[in-house]
N, C-alpha and C positions, 0 to 999 in steps of 0.2 A: 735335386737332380742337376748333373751339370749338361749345358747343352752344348758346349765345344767342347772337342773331342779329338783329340789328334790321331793320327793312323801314319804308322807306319810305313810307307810302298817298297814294294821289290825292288822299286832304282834310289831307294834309298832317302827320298824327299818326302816332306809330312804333306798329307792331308787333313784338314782341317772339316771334320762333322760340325755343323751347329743349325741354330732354328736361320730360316730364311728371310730376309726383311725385304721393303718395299724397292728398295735401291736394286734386289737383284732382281726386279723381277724382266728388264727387256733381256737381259744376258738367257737367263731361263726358258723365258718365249722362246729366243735363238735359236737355245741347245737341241729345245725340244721340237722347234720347225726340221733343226736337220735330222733328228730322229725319226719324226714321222714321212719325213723323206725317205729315208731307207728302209721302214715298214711298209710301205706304200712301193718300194723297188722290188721288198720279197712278198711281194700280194699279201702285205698283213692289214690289209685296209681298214682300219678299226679306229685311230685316231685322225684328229682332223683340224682346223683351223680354231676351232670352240673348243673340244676336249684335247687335251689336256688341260689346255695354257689360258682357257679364261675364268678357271677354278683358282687360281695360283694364287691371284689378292685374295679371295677370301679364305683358302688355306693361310697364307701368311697373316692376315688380319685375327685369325682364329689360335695362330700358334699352334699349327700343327705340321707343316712345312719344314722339310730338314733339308739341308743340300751340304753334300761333303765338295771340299774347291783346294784347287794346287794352286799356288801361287795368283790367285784373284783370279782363276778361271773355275768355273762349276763343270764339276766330274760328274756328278749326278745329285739327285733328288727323288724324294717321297713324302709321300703327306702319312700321318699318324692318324686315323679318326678313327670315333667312337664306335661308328654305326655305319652300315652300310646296308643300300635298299635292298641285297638280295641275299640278304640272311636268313629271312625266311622263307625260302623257296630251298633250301640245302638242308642233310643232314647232319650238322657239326657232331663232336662227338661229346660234347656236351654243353649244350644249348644255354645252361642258365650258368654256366662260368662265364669271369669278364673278359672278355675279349675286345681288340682292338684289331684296327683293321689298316694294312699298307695299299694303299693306292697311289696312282701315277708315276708308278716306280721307273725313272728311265737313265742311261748312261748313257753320257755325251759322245757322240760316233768316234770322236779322239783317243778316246779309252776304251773303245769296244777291243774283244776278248781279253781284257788283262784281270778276270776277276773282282771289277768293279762292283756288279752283281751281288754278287755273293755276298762281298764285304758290307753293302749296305743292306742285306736280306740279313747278315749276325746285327747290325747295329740297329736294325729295325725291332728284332728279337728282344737286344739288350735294354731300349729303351722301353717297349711296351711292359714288359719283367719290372722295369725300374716304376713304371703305372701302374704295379699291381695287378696286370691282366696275368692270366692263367697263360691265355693262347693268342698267336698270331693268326690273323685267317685274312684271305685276300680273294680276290674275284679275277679270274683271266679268260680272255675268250678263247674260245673250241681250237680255231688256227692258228692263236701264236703259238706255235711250236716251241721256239725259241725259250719262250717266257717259261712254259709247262715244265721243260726241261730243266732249266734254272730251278725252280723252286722244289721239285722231285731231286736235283742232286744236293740241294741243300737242306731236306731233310720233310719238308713238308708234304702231307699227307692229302689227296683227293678225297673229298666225300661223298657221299650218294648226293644226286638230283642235281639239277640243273636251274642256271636262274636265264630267265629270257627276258632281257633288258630291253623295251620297245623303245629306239629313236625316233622314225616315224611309221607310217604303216606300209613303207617297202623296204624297211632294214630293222632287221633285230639278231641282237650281239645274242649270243649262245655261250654262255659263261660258268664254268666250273668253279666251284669254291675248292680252296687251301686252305689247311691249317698246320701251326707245330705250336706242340706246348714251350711255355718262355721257362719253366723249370720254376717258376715259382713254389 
């Protein structure tokens, strides 16, 4: 499997898909402080100083970490993983096929609405397909709007039930499972 990956943009400049290493990870922190800045502007209070970005070494150290970058800048990122704790709380639509799962999916506010999204939701697809999983499935909570809609216009399907993620015992994330088949 190759893990750079070029892309094409509508202004005509490559971006650059590949695995994430240790070197990018203050840029990454950055991206994703200014991200939860603007989540936190549209009352999407969900991530925070810990989540995302103190996951990132050990996604990186795991080789599951992909960030697509224009010219040495990170457009965006997500991690690839195996498993994820609120699979069994959902209905997939078939449980005992292999599945892989995109978490910390975020685009750098610099790129926000150009489609950035989307593009890394098909290279999420292509790569978990390229792992042999059947299906993409992902975890989002109740009020990112934003997020729901993204993955509803790219093809991915809601399951029954609900997973309720306890942070401490006066917040708990309320999170709906996704999935699309990779067409394996």
């Amino acid at each position: 499997m190759v893990c750079d990956r070029k892309i094409r943009t509508c202004r005509g400049g490559n971006m650059n898909l590949r695995m994430a290493n240790i070197d990018d990870l203050p840029q990454l922190k950055a991206v994703y402080e200014k991200i939860i800045d603007n989540m936190n502007k549209d009352n999407i209070q969900i991530w925070d100083e810990i989540y995302p970005c103190e996951f990132f070494y050990d996604d990186i150290e795991n080789k599951r970490l992909y960030v697509l970058e224009e010219n040495n800048e990170i457009v965006s990122a997500f991690a690839l993983c195996d498993s994820n704790a609120g699979a069994k709380y959902v209905k997939w639509a078939n449980k005992h096929d292999k599945a892989l799962y995109i978490d910390r999916l975020g685009v750098n506010v610099n790129y926000s609405r150009k489609g950035i999204g989307s593009v890394m939701l098909n290279k999420a697809i292509d790569l978990a397909r390229d792992k042999g999983a059947k299906y993409l499935r992902l975890f989002v909570v109740d009020i990112n709007k934003p997020a729901i809609n993204l993955y509803i216009k790219n093809g991915f399907k809601k399951v029954d039930g609900i997973y309720d993620e306890i942070i401490d015992d006066d917040f708990v994330l309320h999170e709906f499972g996704f999935e699309i088949e990779t067409s394996i």
